[in-house]
C-alpha positions as CSV (number, residue, x, y, z in Angstrom):
1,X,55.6,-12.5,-14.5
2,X,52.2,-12.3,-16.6
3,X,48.9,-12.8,-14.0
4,X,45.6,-12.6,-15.3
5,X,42.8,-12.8,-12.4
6,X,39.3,-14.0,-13.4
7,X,36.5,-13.1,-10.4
8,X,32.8,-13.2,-10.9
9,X,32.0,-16.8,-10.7
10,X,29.3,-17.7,-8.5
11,X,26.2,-19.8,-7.9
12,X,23.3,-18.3,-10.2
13,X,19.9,-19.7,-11.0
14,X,18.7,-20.4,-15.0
15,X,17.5,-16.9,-16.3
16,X,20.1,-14.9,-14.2
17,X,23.2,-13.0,-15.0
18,X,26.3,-12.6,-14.0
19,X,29.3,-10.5,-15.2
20,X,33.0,-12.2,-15.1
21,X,36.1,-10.0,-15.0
22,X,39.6,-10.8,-15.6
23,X,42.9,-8.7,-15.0
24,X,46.0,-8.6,-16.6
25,X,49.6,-8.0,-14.7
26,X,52.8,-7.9,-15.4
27,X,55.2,-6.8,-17.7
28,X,53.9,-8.1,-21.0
29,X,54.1,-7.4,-24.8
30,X,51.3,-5.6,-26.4
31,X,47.9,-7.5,-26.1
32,X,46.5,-7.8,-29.7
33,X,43.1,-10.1,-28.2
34,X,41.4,-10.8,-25.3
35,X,39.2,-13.7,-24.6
36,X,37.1,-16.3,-22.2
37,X,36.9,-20.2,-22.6
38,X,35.1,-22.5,-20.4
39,X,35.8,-26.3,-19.3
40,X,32.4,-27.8,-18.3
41,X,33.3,-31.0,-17.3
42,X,36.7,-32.0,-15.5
43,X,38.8,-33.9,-18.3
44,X,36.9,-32.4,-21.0
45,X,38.7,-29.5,-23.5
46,X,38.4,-26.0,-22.7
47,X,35.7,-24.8,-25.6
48,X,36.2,-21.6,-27.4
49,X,33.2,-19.0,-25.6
50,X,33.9,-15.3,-26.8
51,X,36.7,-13.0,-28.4
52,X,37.8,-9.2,-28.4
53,X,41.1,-7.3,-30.7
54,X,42.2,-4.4,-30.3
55,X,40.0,-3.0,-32.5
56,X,37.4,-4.2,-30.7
57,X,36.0,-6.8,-33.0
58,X,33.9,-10.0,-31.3
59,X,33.7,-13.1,-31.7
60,X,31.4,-15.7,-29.5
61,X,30.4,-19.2,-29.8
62,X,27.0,-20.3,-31.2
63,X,25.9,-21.4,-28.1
64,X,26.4,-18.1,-26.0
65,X,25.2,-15.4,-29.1
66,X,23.0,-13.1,-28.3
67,X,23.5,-14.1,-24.1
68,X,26.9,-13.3,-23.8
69,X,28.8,-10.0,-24.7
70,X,33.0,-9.2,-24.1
71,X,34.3,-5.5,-23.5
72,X,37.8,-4.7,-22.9
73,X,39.6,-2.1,-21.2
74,X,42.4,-1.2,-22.9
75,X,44.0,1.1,-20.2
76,X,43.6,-1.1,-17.6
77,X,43.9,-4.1,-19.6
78,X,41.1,-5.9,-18.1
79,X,38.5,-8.3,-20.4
80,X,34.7,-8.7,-19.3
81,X,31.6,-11.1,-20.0
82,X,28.7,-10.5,-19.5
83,X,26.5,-13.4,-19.2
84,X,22.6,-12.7,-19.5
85,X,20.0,-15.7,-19.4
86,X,21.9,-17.9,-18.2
87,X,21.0,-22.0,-18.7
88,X,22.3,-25.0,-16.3
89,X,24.6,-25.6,-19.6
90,X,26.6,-22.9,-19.1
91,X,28.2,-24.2,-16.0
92,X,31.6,-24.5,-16.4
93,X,34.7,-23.0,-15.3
94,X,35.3,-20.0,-17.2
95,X,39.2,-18.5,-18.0
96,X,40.9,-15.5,-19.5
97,X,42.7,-16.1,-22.4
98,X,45.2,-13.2,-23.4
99,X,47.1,-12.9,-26.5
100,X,50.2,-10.9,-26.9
101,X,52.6,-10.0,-28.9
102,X,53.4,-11.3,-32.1
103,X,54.2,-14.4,-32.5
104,X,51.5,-14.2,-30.1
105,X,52.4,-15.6,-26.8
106,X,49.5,-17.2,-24.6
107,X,48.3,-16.7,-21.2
108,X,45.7,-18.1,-19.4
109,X,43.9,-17.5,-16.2
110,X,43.4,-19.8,-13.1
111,X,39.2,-20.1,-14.0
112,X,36.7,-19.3,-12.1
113,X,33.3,-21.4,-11.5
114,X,30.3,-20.4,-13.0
115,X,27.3,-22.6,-11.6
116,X,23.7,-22.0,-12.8
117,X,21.2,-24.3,-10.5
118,X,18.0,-23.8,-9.3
């Protein structure tokens, strides 16, 4: 059975960081990409937010660029965002999107809340 674990989330004021991680475990195929989405309103979709291969090529949203970075582990097969100046927009619950295999199969975390308030 696949787990991926997000922690990180918290309670931040606007201008702060905060660093999410997310682990992956379980017998599962080769991940090809690694990634974080974020719901920021219950009932609304979960929005694309940043992406990692293999190879290590990124990907984030327009909103988060030049905030927001992802690193992966690749041994440990654990995905990270780091999440600099941080605005009261970017609350949201964040999850761990994994992709594996080839077809590729889809896992996703449980989320974890990110809140930025002053």
């Amino acid at each position: 059975q696949v787990q991926l674990v997000e922690s990180g989330g918290g309670l931040v004021q606007p201008g702060g960081s905060l660093t999410l991680s997310c682990a992956v475990s379980g017998t599962i195929l080769p991940i090809s990409a690694m990634g974080w989405y974020r719901r920021q309103a219950p009932g609304k979709e979960r929005e694309f937010v940043a992406r990692i291969t293999n190879g290590g090529w990124t990907s984030q949203a327009d909103s988060v660029k030049g905030r927001f970075s992802i690193s992966r582990d690749n041994v440990k097969n654990m995905v990270y965002l780091q999440m600099n100046d941080l605005k009261p927009e970017d609350t949201a619950v964040y999850y761990c999107r994994v992709e594996s295999g080839r077809r590729p199969t889809i896992y996703w975390g449980q989320g974890t809340q990110v809140t930025v308030s002053s």
